[in-house]
C-alpha positions in Angstrom: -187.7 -259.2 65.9 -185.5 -260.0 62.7 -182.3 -259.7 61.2 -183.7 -258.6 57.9 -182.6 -255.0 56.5 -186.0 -253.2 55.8 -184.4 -252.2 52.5 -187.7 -252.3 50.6 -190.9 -249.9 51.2 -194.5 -251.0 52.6 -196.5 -252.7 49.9 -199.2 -249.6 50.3 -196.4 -247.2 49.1 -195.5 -249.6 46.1 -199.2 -249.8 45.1 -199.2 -253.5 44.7 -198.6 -256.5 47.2 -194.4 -257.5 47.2 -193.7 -260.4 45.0 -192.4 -263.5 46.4 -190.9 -265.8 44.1 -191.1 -269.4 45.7 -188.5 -272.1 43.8 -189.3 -275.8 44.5 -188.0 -279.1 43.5 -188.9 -282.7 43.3 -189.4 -284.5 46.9 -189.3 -280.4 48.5 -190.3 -280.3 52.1 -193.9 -279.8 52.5 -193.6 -278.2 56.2 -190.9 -275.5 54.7 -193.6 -274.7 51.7 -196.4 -274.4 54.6 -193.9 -272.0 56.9 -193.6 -269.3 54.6 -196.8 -269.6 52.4 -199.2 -270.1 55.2 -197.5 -267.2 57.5 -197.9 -265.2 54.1 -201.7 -266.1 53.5 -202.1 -265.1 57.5 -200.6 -262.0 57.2 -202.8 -261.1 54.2 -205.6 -262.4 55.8 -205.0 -259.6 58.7 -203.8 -256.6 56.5 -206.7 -254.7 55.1 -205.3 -255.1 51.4 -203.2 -258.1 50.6 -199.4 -257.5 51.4 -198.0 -260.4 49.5 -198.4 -262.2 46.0 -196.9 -265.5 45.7 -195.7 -267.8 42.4 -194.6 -270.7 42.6 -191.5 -271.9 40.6 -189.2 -274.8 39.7 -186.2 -275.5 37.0 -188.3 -277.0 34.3 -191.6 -276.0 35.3 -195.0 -278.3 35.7 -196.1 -280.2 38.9 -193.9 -280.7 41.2 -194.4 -283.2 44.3 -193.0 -282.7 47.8 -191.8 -285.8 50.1 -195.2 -286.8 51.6 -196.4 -287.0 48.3 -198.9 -284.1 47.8 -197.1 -281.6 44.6 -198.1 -278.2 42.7 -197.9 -276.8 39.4 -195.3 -274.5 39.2 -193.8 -272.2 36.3 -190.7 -272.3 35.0 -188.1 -270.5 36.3 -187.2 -266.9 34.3 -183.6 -266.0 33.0 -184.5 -262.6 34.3 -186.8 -263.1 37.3 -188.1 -260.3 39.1 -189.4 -260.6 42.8 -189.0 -258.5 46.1 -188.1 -262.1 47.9 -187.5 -265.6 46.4 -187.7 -268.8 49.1 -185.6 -271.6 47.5 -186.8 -274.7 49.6 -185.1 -277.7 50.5 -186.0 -281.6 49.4 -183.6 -283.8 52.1 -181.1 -284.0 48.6 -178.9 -281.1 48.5 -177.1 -283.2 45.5 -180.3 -282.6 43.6 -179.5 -280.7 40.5 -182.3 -278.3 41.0 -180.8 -277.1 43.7 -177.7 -276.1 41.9 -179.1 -272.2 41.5 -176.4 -269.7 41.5 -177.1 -267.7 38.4 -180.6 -267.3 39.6 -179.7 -266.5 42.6 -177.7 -263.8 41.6 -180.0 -263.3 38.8 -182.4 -262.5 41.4 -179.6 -260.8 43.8 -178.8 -258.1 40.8 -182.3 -257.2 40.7 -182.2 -256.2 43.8 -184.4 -259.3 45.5 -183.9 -260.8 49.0 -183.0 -264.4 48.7 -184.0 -267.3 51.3 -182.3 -270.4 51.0 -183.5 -273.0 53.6 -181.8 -276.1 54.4 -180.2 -278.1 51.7 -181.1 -275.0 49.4 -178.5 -273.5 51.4 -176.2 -276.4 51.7 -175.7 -276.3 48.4 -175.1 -272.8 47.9 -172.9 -273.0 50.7 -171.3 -275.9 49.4 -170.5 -274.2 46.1 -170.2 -271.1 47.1 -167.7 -271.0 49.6 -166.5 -267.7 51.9 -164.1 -269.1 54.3 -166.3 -266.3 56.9 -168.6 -268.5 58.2 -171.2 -266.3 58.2 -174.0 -269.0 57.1 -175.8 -271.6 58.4 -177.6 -274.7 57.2 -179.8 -277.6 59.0 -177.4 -279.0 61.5 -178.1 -283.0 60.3 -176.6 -281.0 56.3 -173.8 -279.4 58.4 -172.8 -282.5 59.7 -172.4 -284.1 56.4 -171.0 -281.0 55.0 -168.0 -281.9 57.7 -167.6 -285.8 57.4 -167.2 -284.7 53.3 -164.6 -281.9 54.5 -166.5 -279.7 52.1 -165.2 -276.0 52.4 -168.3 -275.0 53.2 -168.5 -277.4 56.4 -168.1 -274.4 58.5 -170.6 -272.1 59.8 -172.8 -271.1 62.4 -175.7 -273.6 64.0 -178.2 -270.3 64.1 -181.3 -270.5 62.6 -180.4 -268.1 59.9 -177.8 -265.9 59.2 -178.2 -262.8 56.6 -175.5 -261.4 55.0 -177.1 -258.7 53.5 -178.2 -260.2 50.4 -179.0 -263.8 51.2 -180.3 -265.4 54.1 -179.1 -269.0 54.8 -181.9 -270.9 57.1 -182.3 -274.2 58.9 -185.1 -274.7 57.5 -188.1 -277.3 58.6 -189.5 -275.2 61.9 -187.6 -272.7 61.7 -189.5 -271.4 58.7 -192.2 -270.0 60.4 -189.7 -267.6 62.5 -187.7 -266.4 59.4 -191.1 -265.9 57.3 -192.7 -263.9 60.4 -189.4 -261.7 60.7 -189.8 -261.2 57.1 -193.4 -259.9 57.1 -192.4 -257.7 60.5 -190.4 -255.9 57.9 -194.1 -254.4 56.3 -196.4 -254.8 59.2 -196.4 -253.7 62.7 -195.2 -255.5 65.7 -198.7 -256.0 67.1 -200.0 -257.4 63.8 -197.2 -259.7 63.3 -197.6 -261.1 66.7 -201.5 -261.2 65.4 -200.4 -263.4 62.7 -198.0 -265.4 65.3 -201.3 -265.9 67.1 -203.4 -266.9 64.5 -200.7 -269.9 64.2 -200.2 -270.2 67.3 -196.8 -269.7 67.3 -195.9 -268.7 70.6 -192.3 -267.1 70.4 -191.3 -265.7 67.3 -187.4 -266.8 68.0 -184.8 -264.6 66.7 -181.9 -265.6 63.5 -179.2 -266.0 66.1 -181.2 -268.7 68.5 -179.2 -272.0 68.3 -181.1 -274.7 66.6 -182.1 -278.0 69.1 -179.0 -280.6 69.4 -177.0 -279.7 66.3 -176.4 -276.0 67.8 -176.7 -276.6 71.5 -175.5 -280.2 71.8 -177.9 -280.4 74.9 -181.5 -282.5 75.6 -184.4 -281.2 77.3 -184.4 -283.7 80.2 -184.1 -281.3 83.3 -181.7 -283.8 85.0 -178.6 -281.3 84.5 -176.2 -284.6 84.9 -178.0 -286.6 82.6 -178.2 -283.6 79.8 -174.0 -283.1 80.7 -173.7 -287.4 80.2 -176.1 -286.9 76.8 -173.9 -284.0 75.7 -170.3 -285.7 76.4 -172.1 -288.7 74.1 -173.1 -286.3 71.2 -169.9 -285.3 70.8 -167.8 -288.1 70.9 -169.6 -290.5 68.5 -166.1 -291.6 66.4 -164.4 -292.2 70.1 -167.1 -293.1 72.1 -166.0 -292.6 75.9 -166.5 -295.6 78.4 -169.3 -295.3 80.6 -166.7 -294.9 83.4 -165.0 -292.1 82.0 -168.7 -290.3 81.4 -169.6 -290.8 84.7 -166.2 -289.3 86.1 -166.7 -286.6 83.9 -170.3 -285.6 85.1 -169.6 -286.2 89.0 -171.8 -288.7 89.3 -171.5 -292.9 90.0 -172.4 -295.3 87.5 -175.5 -296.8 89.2 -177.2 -293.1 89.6 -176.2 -292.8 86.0 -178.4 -295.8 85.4 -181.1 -295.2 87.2 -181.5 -291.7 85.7 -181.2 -293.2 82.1 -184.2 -295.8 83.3 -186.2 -292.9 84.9 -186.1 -290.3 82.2 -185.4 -292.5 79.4 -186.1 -296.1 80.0 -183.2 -297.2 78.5 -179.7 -297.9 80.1 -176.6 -295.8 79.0 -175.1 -298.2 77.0 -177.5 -298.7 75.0 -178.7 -295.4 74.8 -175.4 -294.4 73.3 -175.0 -297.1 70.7 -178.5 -296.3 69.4 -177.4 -292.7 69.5 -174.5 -293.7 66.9 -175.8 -296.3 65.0 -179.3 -293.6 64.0 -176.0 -291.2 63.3 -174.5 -293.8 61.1 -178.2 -294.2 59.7 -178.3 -290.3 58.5 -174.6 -290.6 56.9 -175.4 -293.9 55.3 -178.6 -292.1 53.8 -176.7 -288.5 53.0 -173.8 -289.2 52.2 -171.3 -291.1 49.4 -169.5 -291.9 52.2 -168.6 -295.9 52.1 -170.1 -298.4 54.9 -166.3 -298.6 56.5 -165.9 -294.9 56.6 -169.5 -294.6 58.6 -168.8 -297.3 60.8 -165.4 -295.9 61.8 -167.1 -292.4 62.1 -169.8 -293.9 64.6 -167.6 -295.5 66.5 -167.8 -298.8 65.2 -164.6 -300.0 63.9 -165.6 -303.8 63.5 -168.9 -305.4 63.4 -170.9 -302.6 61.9 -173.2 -304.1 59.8 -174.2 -306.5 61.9 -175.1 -303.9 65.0 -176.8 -302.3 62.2 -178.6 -305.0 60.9 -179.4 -306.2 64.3 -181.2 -302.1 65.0 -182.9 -301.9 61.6 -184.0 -305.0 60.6 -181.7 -304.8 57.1 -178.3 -304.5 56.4 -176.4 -300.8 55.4 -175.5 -302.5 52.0 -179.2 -302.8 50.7 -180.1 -299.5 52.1 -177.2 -297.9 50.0 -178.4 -299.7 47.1 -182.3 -298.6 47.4 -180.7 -295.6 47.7 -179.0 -295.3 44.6 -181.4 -297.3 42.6 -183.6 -294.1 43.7 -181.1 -291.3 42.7 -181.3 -289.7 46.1 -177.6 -290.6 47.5 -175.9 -287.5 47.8 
C-alpha cells in the first residue's frame, strides 16, 4: 500500500499518539493542509485511542493564511524540533523564502523524523538540494519550470512520491490524500485504513510510483485512442508545434476525421485546440517563472506575435500580468 519504511513503532507501544509537525507558509495550499490533516483526524476518529497529534508550524510563527484566503495560527518553528513526521506544504511560490528549509529539514532528519515535502516544498529542496539520481519528484506544472530554468534539479521522476529513505518528495494537491493514507497504513491495519479511505471516500488508495495525470503520462482521458495519440504528439511538442498534417500522418488518421473527433469530444477544432493548449502553457511560465515574455513565447511556439495571441485569449496583455506579478512578490 506505501512506500514508507515502518521504521517507527505503533503509537500504543510508544504510549502517546506520533507527533506530526505540519510547517506552513503564507498563500499554503488549503487542499494539501486538508489531505493530511483531515486523513489524520479520520484515522483518529476510527482508532480506539488517538494515533496522531498534530502542530502546526511556520518560520516566524502567528497566523498564517492559505490561497483561498482562510489561515491558522501557527507556532514558530524550533532550532531543535522534535516530531515522528513533519509535512512541509506547498503555496504555488517555490521562490518563497519560507520554503527555503534545509537546516530544519535535516534538523528534523537527525532526529530521526520522516519528512514530507509536497509540491513546491519539494521543488525547492530539490532545487537546492541537488543529487544528479533523480530519485525525486515534484508537481509536474514545478517540474516543468524547474526544466525551462535548466535548474539541476529539473530532473526526476513524474510519480506521485518518491522516498528515499529519509524524505519523501510528493506532488502534492490530490495526491496528498494517498501519501497521508500510506503513511497512517504504517500504524493501522489494512482494513482500518481502507475504513478511513472510506470514510473519505477515497476510492483507490494509489501507490507512490502511479504517474501523475498529463505531466507523468502525457495522455487525456478521452477514450478515442487516436485523438489521446493527436493530444499526446501536441503536449510534447509545444516549442515546435507539428502541422496538423504531420499529426494526422503520425496518428493514421485523415484530417477531416481528426476534426470531427476534436468537434465531438471536444468541441473545438485541432487548431485551435493546440494554440490554446500553448498559449495556457505560456500562461503558467509567464506566472512561475523569471523567464522574459520572448523566452515564453519562443518556448510555446510562438516566435512572433505573442502578446497579441495572448492578449487576444486573456483579455490583457503578458506585460501587465508580469507586473501584477511582481508588484505582488509572487514571481518566482
Amino acid at each position: 500500500m506505501t512506500d514508507i519504511d515502518p521504521k517507527l513503532h505503533v503509537a500504543q507501544t510508544l504510549g502517546r499518539p506520533l507527533r506530526v509537525d505540519v510547517i506552513i507558509a503564507e498563500g499554503f495550499v488549503l487542499v494539501e493542509l486538508s489531505g493530511v490533516v483531515e486523513v489524520l483526524r479520520m484515522a483518529n476518529r476510527i482508532n480506539p485511542a488517538p494515533l496522531f497529534d498534530w502542530t502546526y508550524r511556520s518560520v516566524k510563527g502567528g497566523y498564517v493564511s492559505c490561497g483561498a484566503g482562510l489561515g491558522t495560527l501557527t507556532e514558530k518553528l524550533s532550532e531543535k524540533p522534535y516530531a515522528d513526521y513533519v509535512f512541509i506544504i506547498g503555496n504555488s511560490n517555490s521562490d518563497h523564502p519560507d520554503l527555503s528549509l534545509g537546516a530544519i529539514i535535516l534538523a528534523y532528519s537527525y532526529r530521526k523524523a520522516k519528512v514530507l515535502l509536497l509540491s513546491e516544498a519539494a521543488s525547492r529542496f530539490i532545487s537546492e538540494h541537488p543529487t544528479g539520481s533523480g530519485d525525486h519528484t515534484t508537481h509536474w506544472e514545478n517540474r516543468a519550470v524547474l526544466q525551462e530554468r535548466g535548474d539541476p534539479g529539473g530532473e526526476g521522476t513524474y510519480a506521485l512520491a518518491v522516498d528515499d529513505g529519509r524524505i519523501v518528495t510528493c506532488a502534492g494537491m490530490g495526491a496528498t490524500v494517498d501519501l497521508t493514507l500510506g503513511l497512517v497504513g504504517n500504524h493501522m491495519s489494512a482494513a482500518a485504513v481502507m475504513t478511513t479511505a472510506d470514510i473519505l471516500l477515497h476510492e483507490k488508495i494509489r501507490d507512490f510510483k502511479t504517474l501523475q495525470p498529463f505531466g507523468g503520462k502525457r495522455l487525456t482521458m478521452t477514450s478515442d485512442k487516436e485523438l489521446d495519440q493527436c493530444i499526446g504528439l501536441m503536449q510534447s511538442h509545444m516549442e515546435d508545434p507539428l502541422p496538423i498534417s504531420e499529426l494526422v500522418e503520425r496518428v493514421g488518421i485523415s484530417s477531416r476525421s481528426l476534426e470531427r473527433r476534436f468537434h465531438r469530444r471536444l468541441n473545438t477544432t485541432p487548431n485551435t485546440y493546440y494554440r490554446e493548449l500553448r498559449l495556457n502553457w505560456a500562461n503558467n511560465l509567464l506566472l512561475n517563472t523569471t523567464l522574459t515574455i520572448r523566452e515564453i513565447g519562443m518556448a510555446c511556439g510562438f516566435p512572433n506575435g505573442f502578446s497579441s495571441l495572448y492578449r487576444s485569449f486573456f483579455g490583457v496583455t503578458p506585460t501587465v500580468i508580469r507586473q501584477n506579478k511582481k508588484g505582488a512578490g509572487l514571481v518566482r
